[in-house]
Each structure stands twice: as structure tokens, then as C-alpha cells.
N, C-alpha and C positions, 0 to 999 in steps of 0.2 A: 500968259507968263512969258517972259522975252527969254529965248537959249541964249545959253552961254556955250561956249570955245575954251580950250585951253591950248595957249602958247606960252612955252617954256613954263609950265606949271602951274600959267595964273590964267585964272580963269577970267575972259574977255565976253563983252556981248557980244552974240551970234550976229555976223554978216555974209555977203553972199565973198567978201574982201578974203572977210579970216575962215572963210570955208576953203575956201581957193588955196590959203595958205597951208594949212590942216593938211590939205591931200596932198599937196608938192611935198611936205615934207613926211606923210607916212610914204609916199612912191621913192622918196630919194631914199629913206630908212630901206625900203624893200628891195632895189636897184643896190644898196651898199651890200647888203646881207648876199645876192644872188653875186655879186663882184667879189665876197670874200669866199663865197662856198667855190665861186669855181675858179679861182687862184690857189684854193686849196685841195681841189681834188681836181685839176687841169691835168697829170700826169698821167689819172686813174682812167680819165674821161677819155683822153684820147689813144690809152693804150687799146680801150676796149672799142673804140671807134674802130681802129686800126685793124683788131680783127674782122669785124663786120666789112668792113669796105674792101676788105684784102677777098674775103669771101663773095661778095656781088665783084670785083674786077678780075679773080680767078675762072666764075663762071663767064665772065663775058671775054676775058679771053680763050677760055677751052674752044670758042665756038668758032676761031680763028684757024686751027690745023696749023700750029707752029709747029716749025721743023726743032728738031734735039739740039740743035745749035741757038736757036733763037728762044727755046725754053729756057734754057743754061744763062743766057745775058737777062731775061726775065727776073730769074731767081738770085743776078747778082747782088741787091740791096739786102734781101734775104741774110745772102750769105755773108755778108758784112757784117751783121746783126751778130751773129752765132760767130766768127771769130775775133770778134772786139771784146765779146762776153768770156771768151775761151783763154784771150792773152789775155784778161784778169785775174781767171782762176787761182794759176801758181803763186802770184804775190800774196793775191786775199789767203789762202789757205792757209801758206807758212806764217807770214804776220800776224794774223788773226788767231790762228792756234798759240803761238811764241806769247806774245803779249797775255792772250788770255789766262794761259796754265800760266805764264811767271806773276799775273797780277793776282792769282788765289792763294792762298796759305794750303800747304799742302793736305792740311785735315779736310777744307771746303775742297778740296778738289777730288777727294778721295770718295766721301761723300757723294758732290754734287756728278763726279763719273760713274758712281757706282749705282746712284738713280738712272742717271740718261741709260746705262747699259740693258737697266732692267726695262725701262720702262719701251726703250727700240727691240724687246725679245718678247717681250708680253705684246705690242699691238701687231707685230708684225707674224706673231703665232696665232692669234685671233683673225688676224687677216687670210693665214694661210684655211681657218678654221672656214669663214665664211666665205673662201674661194672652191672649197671641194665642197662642201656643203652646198653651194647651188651647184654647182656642172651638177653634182647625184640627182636634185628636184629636177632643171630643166632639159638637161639630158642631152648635150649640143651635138655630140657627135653623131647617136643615136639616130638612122636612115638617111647618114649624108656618109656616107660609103662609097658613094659613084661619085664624088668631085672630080669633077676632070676642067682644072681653071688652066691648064698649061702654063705652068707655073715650072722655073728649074729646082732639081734636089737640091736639098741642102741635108746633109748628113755631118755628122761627128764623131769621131772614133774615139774622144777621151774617156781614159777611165775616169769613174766618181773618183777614187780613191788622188788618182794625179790632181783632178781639180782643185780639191782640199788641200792638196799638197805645196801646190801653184800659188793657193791662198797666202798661204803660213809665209811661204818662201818671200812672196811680193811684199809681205808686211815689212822683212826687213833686206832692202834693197844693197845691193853689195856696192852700187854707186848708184851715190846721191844725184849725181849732175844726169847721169843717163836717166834715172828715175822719171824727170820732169817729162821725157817724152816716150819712154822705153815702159814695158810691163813682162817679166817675165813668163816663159808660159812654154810648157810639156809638150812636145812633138813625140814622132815613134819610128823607129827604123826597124828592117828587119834584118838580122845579119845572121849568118849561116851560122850553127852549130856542130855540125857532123853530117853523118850519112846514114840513113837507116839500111835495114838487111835488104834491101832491093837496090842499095843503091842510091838512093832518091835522096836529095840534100834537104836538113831540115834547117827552119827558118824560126828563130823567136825574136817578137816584137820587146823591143826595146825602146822603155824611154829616154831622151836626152831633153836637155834644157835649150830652150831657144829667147831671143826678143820678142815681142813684136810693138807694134806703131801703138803708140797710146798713151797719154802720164799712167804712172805707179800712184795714184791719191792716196791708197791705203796705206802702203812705207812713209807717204809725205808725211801724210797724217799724224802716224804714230811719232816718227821722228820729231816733228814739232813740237808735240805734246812733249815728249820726253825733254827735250832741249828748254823748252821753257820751264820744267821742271827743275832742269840743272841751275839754269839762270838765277832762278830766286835761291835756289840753295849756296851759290858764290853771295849771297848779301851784296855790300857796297862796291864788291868786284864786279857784280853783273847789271849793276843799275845802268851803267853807260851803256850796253848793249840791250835792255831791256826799253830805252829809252829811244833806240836807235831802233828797235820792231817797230815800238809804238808809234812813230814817224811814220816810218814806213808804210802802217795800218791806215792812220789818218791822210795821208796823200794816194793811197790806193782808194780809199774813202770816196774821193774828192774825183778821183778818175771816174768811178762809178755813178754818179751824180750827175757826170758829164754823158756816159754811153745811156744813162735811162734817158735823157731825152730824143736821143735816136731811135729809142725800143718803139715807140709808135709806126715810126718811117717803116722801119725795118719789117716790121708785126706785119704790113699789108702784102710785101711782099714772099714773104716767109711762108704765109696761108695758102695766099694766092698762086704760088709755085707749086704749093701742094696738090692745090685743086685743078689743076692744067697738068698735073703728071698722071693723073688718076688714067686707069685703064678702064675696063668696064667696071663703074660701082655697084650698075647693078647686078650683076653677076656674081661678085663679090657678096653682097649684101643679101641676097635670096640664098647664099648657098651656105653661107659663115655665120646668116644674120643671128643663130640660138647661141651664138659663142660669143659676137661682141656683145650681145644682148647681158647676157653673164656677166659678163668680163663685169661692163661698165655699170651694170644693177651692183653688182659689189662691191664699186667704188663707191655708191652712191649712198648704201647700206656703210660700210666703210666713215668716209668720209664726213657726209651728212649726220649719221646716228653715234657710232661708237665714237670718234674722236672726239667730238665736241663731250661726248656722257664724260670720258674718262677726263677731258678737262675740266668738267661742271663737277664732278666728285670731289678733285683736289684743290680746288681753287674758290668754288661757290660762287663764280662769274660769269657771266651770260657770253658762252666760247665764241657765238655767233659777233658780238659786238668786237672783239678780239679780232676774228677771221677776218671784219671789215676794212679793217687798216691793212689787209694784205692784198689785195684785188689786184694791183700792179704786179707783184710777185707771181700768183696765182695765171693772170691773163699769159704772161711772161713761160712759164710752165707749160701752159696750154699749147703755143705758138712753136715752143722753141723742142719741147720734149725731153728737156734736158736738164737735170736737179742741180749739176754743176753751175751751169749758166746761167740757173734761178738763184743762184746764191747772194751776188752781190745785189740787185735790189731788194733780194730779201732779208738781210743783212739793215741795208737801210732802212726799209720801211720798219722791220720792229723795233730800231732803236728808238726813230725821232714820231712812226706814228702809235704805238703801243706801250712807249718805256721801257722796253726793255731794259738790263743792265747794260751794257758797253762786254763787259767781264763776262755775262752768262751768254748775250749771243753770238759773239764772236770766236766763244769758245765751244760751243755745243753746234750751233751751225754747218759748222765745219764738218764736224763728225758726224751729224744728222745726213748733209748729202752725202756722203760718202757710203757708212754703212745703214741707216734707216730706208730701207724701201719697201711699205704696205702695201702701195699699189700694185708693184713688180709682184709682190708675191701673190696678190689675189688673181693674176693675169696668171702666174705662171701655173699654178694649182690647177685653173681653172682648164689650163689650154696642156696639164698634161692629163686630165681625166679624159675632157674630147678626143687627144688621141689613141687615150684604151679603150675609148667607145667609138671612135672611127676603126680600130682593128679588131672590134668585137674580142677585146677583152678583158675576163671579169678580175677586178680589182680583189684582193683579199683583207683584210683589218689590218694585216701586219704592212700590207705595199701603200695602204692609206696613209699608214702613222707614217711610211718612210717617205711618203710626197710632202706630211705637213714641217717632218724635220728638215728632211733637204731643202724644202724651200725656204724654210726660218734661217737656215745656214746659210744658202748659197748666194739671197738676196744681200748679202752681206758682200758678197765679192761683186757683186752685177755692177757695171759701172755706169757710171751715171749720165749717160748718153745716149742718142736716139738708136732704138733699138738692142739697148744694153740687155735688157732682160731677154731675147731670143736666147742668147750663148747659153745661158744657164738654165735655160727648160733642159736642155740638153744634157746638164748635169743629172736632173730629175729623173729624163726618160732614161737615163744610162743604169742610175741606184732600180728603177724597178722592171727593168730588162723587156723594155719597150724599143723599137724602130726609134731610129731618127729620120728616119727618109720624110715624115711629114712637116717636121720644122717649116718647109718651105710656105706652106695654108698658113701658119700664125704671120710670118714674115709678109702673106700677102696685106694681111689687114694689121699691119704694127701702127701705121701711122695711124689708124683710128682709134685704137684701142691706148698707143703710148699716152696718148694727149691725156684722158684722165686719169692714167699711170701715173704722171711726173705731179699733175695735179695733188692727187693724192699722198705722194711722198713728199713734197713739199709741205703741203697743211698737216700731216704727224711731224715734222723737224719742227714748223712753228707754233704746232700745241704743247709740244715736249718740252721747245724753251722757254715758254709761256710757265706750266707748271713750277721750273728748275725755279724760273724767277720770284715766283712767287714765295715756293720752300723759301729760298733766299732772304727775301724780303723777311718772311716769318722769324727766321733763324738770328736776322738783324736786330729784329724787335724784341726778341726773347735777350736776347746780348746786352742788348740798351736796358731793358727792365733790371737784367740780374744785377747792370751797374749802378744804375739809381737807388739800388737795396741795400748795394753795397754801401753805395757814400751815404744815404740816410743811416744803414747802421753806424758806419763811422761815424758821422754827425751824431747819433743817440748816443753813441760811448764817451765821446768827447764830452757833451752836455751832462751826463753822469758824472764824468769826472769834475766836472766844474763844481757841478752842485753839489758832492762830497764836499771837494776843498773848502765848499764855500761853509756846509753845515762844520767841518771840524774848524775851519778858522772862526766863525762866529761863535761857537761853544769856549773855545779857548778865551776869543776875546772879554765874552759872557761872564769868565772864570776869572780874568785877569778885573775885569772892572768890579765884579764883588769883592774882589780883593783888596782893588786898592779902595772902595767905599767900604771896608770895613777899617781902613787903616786908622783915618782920624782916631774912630772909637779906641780904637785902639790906644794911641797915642794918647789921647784922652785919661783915658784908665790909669794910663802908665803913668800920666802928671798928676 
């Protein structure tokens, strides 16, 4: 029996001509398809290339004994990376916030704030939950009591109570323009009081108010939100300036678009500086290794387990397929350790690879980096038990609960920069009247431990926006149903009406025409 061939649908007798053809044209289908996958994920592909090659050209430069000078021009591509990311911040935040709060109605926003609040205090107190929960099982600190990395102190005298104070105060900044690079923050003087009965002058610590170097995000933050609040409350008074955010948003947009493709260049370098600063790792790693070991098992617990469940609960979508459209953001986090500077690609990617709304990510984003940090706090829990189990001491129920609220709290102020969460252990060990003199052991191994930090507080802001969206979506549909009820009932009322008119005028008419066919007879009679 002779084969046949099918070209362009019809089926041809089998030759050695139309085999030949057959296969050029399934290779050219298979070459189009592998041409469309990596045009489409060329961004992903080489951010993560970027890491890898940064780590094989880190370690082959360590082996070089560059001088501190020639590290420093090493790390400049790096550093280029991290402030092109940084002069976007300020614009993305306020426009992206401004826009956002002015384009919801202020019921959805009341709403859709009052989920995101809840849902960044539930994963971030679960977070704190399964950060003290392992340091108790693996016990980091527990016969590493003779570290000796000669490493400098690092101590902090603030009180918990100033921290929280600092908090409040930074929320609403007394100037806006200083804000952008200023953050307010509690110092201590001591100034004489008197004289006790020997003589002796006595001294009380005093706090005063000082700067220091760093944006205020949190006052930005809140002021944005509020101001785009006002906006839509002006109506057709604030469309021209609501109009002029939104500009504003979209050409920040467009900047961003521009600096992700230098995020590869940059990734190799950024690694690579890392891995050429390193001092002994293994020393490091033998002496720390049951603490990064923690640290990072509870990202992964974290991360891996609980985030995706609490997405798959509200959404009933497979989290995993979600997370995959973020991997540029993600890679980005990893390199860079900083949630601020993960924003704008991550910003992009869930609009155009996820769907997001426009409205829900560039509204909750904003506020996800800022106050959302699970990782920070699984780090922080984790690294203030090691230090009650490096000073051999025992923790009580009531010093636990105050590790898992402090740190639900204080993650809230941590800023979103590399090495943002050391400052605020320091709040922690102050609330349960621990030493700060070890801060400097976590500080040795930040860089390894930040990386799945920033990871992890990243992937809670894009599950968080993932849900909101969804609620949204749902809230959309339920809105459309109630109107389509509504104009079907109207339609049924109308139709009622009709069909009364219609049975009282046909009865009338009914009435009139027996009438007038009684008339003849009538007439009749009469004659």
C-alpha cells in the first residue's frame, strides 16, 4: 500500500521529495517556537546567566590577590547597577502610590488596604513563628561560645521604646524634600543634673532628635497614599494633576524597562565583587554554619511552603505558575539584597507577565517593600535566640512572645536595603535585655543570609498582590452579575408593563367591538 504525506492538509503520495519537505518544515516549526521562547524569556535567561558567570569570574578572580583599590574598580559595574535602581525608587514610589490610591474609590481602597495590612501581619507573625521555632530544634548557638572570627563590636544603646518612637515620628516627616534622602533617628547625651552628697556630678541620658543619611520611604509612603486620596476627593479639580502622576508613572515605567537590561551586566559584577571580598568562608561557615543553616531552612519552609498554601487557599491557582513570571525580579533580589531596588522590575513583570491590575500593583507594591519583610523577620528571630544561646541564656514564654511581637513590629520599620535588618535585631535584643556586643557574628554572614532575605520578602509582596488581584477581579464579577439583575429585572418590569397595557387595551377594545356589533341589532329593533 503506497504512504501518503500531508502538505498543508492534503494528503500527497509518500516520496523521498515530500519527506524532505515534511521535516524542513516540522525543524522550521521547532526553530520558530525555540525563537519565540527565547525572545520571550531572553531577559529571565540572562539575568540568571549573569549570576552564574559573576560566580565562576568572582572565584577566578579571588585567586588574583587584588589590592582594595583594584577590588573597588572591580565592583564598579556592580555599583552602577544598585544606583540606577536607587534614582528610581523616589519617582516609582510617589507616582505609583499617587496614581494608585487616586484611581480606587475610596470604599476599594479601604477594603483592598485593610486586607494587604492584614494579610503583611499574619505572614510576617507566622514568619516570626517559624524563625524561633527552628533556632529552639537546631540550637545555633548552642557550643559555639568560643568564636573568636576577629570581627569589630558592633553595639547599640537605643532604647526599644525610642525605636518605636523614631517609627511613628519617620511616618510623618516635618519636611518632605529632606525626607527623600534624610530619616529621622534618636541619639543620647548625657548632661549633668546636680551633685550627689560626695560631691560627685550626676549625669542622665537624654534623648534628642538627629538625621541621618538614608530616604524616609515610610513618611513617602504614607504621604502618597494620603495625597492621592485627596486627589480623587477634589473630582474634576484633581483630574489634571492625577493625570500628570499618571504620566509620570508611565515614563518612570519606561525608564525601568531601559535599566532591566543592564540588570544582567550589572548581576555579574555585583556577585562577583562579593565573592572577591569574601574573607575566610570557611571559617565563617564551620563556625555560623547551624545559623545560616536556620536562617535559610526557614526561608525555604517560608517561602517554598507557606506562601504559595496561603496563595492556593485564596485564589485556587497553582502559586508556583504565578512565581514563574517573576524569576527576573527574584534573580534581581538575590544579587542586589535589596526589596527597594527589586521593585521596579518587579512592578513590571507582574503587570505585563501575570496581569496584574495597573491599580492593584502599583498600589500595594509600594507598600509591600516598604513595610512587608517575612524574611527579615525569620533572620531576625532566628539570630536573636543564637545570641541567648551564644550567652547561655534561657529564654522565658513571656521573652519569646516579646521576640515574635517585636519582630512582627520592628520588620516594619527595617529598611529595605542591604543589611537593613542587622539595625533592628538590635531593637529585639534591647526589648529582652540581651548584649548587643554580638551583632557583629550576624553582620559577618549578612551577605549570605540577606540574599534569601530579600528573596523572600519579595515573593510575600508578589503573593499579597496576586491575592488583592484576584479578591478584586472576584468583587468585579460579583458587580457586573448584580447589574445584569438589575437591568434583567428592569427589563421584566417593563415587559409586565407592556403586557398589562396590552391585556387592559385588548379587553377595552374586546368591549368596544361587542358593542358596536350589538349596534346594527340594535338599530334594527329600533326600525
Amino acid at each position: 500500500m503506497e504512504k501518503k504525506s500531508e502538505i498543508n492538509g492534503h494528503a500527497v503520495p509518500s516520496s523521498a521529495a515530500t519527506d524532505r519537505v515534511v521535516e524542513r518544515g516540522a525543524r522550521r516549526s521547532c526553530l520558530q517556537k525555540l525563537a519565540e521562547f527565547l525572545r520571550k524569556n531572553l531577559l529571565v535567561i540572562m539575568t540568571v546567566s549573569g549570576v552564574l558567570v559573576g560566580v565562576g569570574l568572582g572565584m577566578l578572580v579571588r585567586s588574583m590577590s587584588l589590592t582594595k583599590a583594584q577590588k573597588t574598580y572591580f565592583a564598579f559595574p556592580g555599583e552602577m547597577l544598585l544606583r540606577m535602581l536607587k534614582m528610581i525608587i523616589l519617582p516609582l514610589v510617589v507616582c505609583s502610590l499617587v496614581s494608585g490610591a487616586a484611581s480606587l474609590d475610596t470604599r476599594s481602597l479601604g477594603k483592598l488596604g485593610g486586607i494587604a495590612v492584614a494579610y503583611f501581619l499574619v505572614t510576617t507573625l507566622i514568619a516570626s513563628g517559624i524563625g524561633v521555632a527552628l533556632a529552639f530544634i537546631i540550637k545555633p548557638g548552642v557550643g559555639a561560645g568560643s568564636l573568636s572570627l576577629g570581627l569589630e563590636t558592633l553595639s547599640s544603646n537605643k532604647e526599644t521604646t525610642d525605636s518605636f518612637l523614631d517609627l511613628a515620628r519617620n511616618l510623618f516627616p516635618s519636611n518632605l524634600v529632606a525626607a527623600a534622602f534624610r530619616s529621622y533617628a534618636t541619639d543620647y547625651k548625657m548632661v549633668a543634673v546636680g551633685n550627689d552628697t560626695n560631691g560627685t556630678t550626676l549625669y542622665q541620658k537624654v534623648p534628642y532628635g538627629t538625621e541621618t543619611d538614608g530616604m524616609n520611604i515610610l513618611g513617602l509612603v504614607l504621604f502618597a497614599m494620603v495625597f492621592g486620596v485627596a486627589l480623587r476627593k477634589l473630582g474634576e479639580e484633581g483630574e489634571e494633576l492625577i493625570r500628570f502622576f499618571n504620566a509620570f508613572n508611565e515614563a518612570t515605567m519606561v525608564l525601568v524597562s531601559w535599566i532591566m537590561w543592564y540588570i544582567p551586566f550589572g548581576i555579574v559584577f555585583l556577585v562577583g565583587s562579593k565573592i572577591v571580598e569574601m574573607e575566610d568562608v570557611v571559617l565563617l561557615v564551620t563556625s555560623l554554619g547551624k545559623y545560616i543553616f536556620a536562617s535559610i531552612l526557614g526561608h525555604v519552609i517560608h517561602g517554598g511552603i507557606v506562601l504559595p498554601l496561603i496563595y492556593f487557599c485564596f485564589t485556587r491557582k497553582n502559586p508556583f505558575s504565578f512565581l514563574s513570571g517573576l524569576i527576573t525580579p527574584f534573580t534581581t533580589a538575590f544579587a542586589t539584597c535589596s526589596s527597594s531596588a527589586t521593585l521596579p522590575s518587579m512592578i513590571k513583570c507582574m503587570e505585563e507577565n501575570n496581569g496584574v491590575d495597573k491599580r492593584i500593583s502599583r498600589f500595594i507594591l509600594p507598600i509591600g517593600a516598604t513595610v512587608n519583610m517575612d524574611g527579615a523577620a525569620i533572620f531576625q528571630c532566628v539570630a536573636a535566640v543564637f545570641i541567648a544561646q551564644l550567652n547561655n541564656f534561657e529564654l522565658n514564654a513571656g521573652q519569646i512572645f516579646t521576640i515574635l511581637v517585636t519582630a512582627t513590629a520592628s520588620s516594619v520599620g527595617a529598611a529595605g536595603i542591604p543589611a537593613g535588618g542587622i539595625i533592628t535585631i538590635a531593637i529585639i535584643l534591647e526589648a529582652i535585655g540581651l548584649p548587643t556586643k554580638d551583632l557583629s557574628l550576624m553582620l559577618a554572614v549578612d551577605w549570605i543570609v540577606d540574599r534569601t532575605t530579600t528573596v523572600v520578602n519579595v515573593e510575600g509582596d508578589a503573593l499579597g498582590a496576586g491575592i488583592l488581584h484576584h479578591i478584586n477581579q472576584q468583587e468585579m464579577k460579583k458587580q457586573q452579575e448584580q447589574q445584569q439583575d438589575r437591568e434583567l429585572a428592569e427589563v421584566r418590569v417593563e415587559a409586565v408593563a407592556n403586557v398589562e397595557a396590552e391585556e387592559e387595551t385588548s379587553s377595552l377594545v374586546t368591549h368596544q367591538t361587542k358593542a358596536s356589533a350589538a349596534m346594527p341589532e340594535a338599530i334594527e329593533s329600533v326600525l
